[in-house]
C-alpha positions, 0 to 999 in steps of 0.5 A, a space after each residue: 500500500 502506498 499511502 500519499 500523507 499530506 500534512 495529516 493527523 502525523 500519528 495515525 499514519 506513523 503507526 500505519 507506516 511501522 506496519 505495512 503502509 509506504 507513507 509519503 509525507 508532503 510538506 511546505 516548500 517555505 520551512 516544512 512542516 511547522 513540527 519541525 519547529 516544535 521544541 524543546 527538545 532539539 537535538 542537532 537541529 533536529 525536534 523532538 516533537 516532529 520526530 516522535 510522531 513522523 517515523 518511517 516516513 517519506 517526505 517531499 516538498 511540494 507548492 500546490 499553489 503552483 501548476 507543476 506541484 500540483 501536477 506532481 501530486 496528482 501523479 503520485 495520486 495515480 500510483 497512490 491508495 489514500 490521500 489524508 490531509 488535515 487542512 481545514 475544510 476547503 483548502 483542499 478545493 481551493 488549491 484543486 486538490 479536493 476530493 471530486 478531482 483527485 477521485 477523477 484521477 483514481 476511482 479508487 482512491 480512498 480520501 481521508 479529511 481530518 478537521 477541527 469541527 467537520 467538513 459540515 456543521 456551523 463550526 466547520 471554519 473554526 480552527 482547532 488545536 488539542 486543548 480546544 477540542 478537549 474543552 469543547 468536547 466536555 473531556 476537561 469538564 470532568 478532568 481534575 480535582 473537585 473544586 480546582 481549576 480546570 485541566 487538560 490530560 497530560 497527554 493530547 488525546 484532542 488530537 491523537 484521537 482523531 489521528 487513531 480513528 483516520 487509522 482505523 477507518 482508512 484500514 476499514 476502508 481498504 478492506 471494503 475496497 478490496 471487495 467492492 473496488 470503490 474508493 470512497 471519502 472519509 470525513 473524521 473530525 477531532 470533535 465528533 472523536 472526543 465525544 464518541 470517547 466520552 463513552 459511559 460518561 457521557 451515556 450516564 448523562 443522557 440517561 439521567 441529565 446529571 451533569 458530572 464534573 471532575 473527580 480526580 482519579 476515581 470512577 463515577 461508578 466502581 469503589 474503590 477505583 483511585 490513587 491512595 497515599 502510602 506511606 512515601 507515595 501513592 498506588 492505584 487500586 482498581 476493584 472492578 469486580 467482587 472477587 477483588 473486593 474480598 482479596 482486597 479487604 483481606 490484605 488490608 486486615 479489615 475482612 468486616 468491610 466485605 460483608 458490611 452492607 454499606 460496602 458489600 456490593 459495588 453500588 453500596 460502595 458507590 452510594 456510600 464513598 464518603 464513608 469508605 474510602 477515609 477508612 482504606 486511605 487511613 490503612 493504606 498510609 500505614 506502610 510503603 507504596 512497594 510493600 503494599 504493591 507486592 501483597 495485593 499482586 499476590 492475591 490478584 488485585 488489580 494496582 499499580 505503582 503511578 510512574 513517572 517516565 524515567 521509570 516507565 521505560 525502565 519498566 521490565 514489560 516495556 523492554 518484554 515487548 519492543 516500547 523502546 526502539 532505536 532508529 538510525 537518524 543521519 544527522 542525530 545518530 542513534 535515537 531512541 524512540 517509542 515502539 508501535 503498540 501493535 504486534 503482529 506474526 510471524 513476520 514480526 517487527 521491520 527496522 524502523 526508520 526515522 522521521 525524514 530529517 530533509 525535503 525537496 522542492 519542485 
């Protein structure tokens, strides 16, 4: 599969470009991709930020405000699968480069636009970047502490999420080509993407009109379910189901609050949080985070220990299953870099090649 990727939602393609597809990466003539201006950090010129999201690509300068770097991009279109792009809604068109010219070119081509708001819709023009998308789509609204200011994740979920959904659906897309031997438009817009990612919150307040607002780390509607201070740091616990309340219950030497009738069942817990989790948060300050670590995994209880990314990639599963690879940039050298999620057999992992540090005009 060759993949023409057209200043589009980067992650996406770079995790379909470590699998199977040739991504061709097109950039602007006067300065590239803005990315490649995104730092701290640098290293020998070179981003980090652009690095991190643009592995195992291609890359071309091209002007599509000028016949011939159009003509240029409709030939790779010819020999092309998909087109992505995520300028806003319009710009496309507007450089004869849309959908209705390029399917005129390939019937089969499959066109992937991913916007802010959509190609339709009165916010359609509206610019968007990651912490506008999560503030609109409700997800901050409902991240952070009780009664403090709002929050953005930590991690750009506004914008990854649409470059997940791009990835998932332009595969979806390919396989019902194979079939049917038509190409066809896709339309993914980061907004429609966060609130289909709002999933039981969002279902709980169309049901019952209860505006939620943030609750730190725990969970609407399973107890306990959250970070708790120890002794010298904090661990998460996650009792979804009965059997772990019990385990749980055990190691912390309180077998009584399993069969208490406030907290014997998980919507009793739900209904009665105030009362229970000062009685856990009490016990579990009592010894090391580690300590208490190693006694729930022995019976089973879903915790962990919250890490920072120093020991994360220190973590032996990390290693266990390739999260940290190392690619060969011309001007940095080697370079560590975050493994593709997906593994797949029994051809295994191919050598991954680094973002594409240069371009080329026509």
């Amino acid at each position: 599969m060759d993949l023409t990727h057209m200043l589009a939602g980067p992650f996406g393609s770079m995790l379909l470009a470590d699998l199977v597809a040739e991504v061709s990466k097109i950039e602007n003539p006067q300065g590239g991709d803005p990315t490649r201006r995104v730092g701290p950090p640098f290293v020998e010129g070179e981003s980090g930020y652009f690095m991190s999201i643009n592995r195992n690509k291609r890359s071309a300068a091209l002007d599509l405000r000028q016949t011939q770097g159009r003509q240029v991009l409709h030939d790779l279109v010819k020999v092309s699968d998909v087109v992505f792009n995520n300028f806003r809604p319009g710009t496309m068109e507007k450089l004869g480069c849309g959908y209705d010219v390029l399917e005129e070119i390939s019937p089969r081509l499959i066109y992937c636009s991913l916007t802010g708001f959509a190609e339709t819709g009165p916010y359609r023009d509206r610019p968007a970047f990651d912490l506008a998308i999560q503030a609109i789509s409700g997800a901050m609204s409902i991240t952070g502490e009780p009664d403090r200011p709002p929050v953005r994740m930590g991690v750009p979920l506004g914008d990854l999420s649409g470059s997940l959904f791009c990835a998932f659906a332009i595969s979806a897309v390919l396989y019902a080509r194979e079939k049917s031997g038509a190409g066809r438009r896709i339309d993914v817009a980061l907004m429609d993407c966060m609130i289909s990612l709002l999933t039981y919150v969002g279902q709980y307040h169309l049901i019952d009109g209860q505006v939620p607002g943030p609750i730190g780390s725990a969970h609407q509607s399973v107890v306990p379910y959250q970070a708790f201070a120890t002794k010298d740091t904090y661990v998460v616990v996650a009792i979804f189901v009965e059997k772990f309340w019990h385990a749980f219950c055990q190691v912390l030497g309180v077998e009584e609050l399993a069969a208490d009738p406030r907290f014997a069942h998980g919507d009793r817990r739900a209904e009665n949080r105030h009362e229970l989790i000062p009685i856990l948060e009490e016990i579990l300050r009592s010894k090391r985070g580690d300590e208490w670590l190693e006694l729930l995994a022995e019976v089973g209880v879903p915790c962990s220990p919250i890490n920072t990314l120093d020991r994360v990639f220190s973590e032996p599963q990390v290693a266990a299953r390739n999260m940290v690879v190392e690619v060969d940039h011309p001007t940095v050298g080697r370079l560590p870099s975050i493994g593709n999620p997906v593994k797949t057999s029994p051809q295994g992992e191919a050598p991954f090649r680094p973002a594409p540090p240069v371009w080329r005009a026509h």
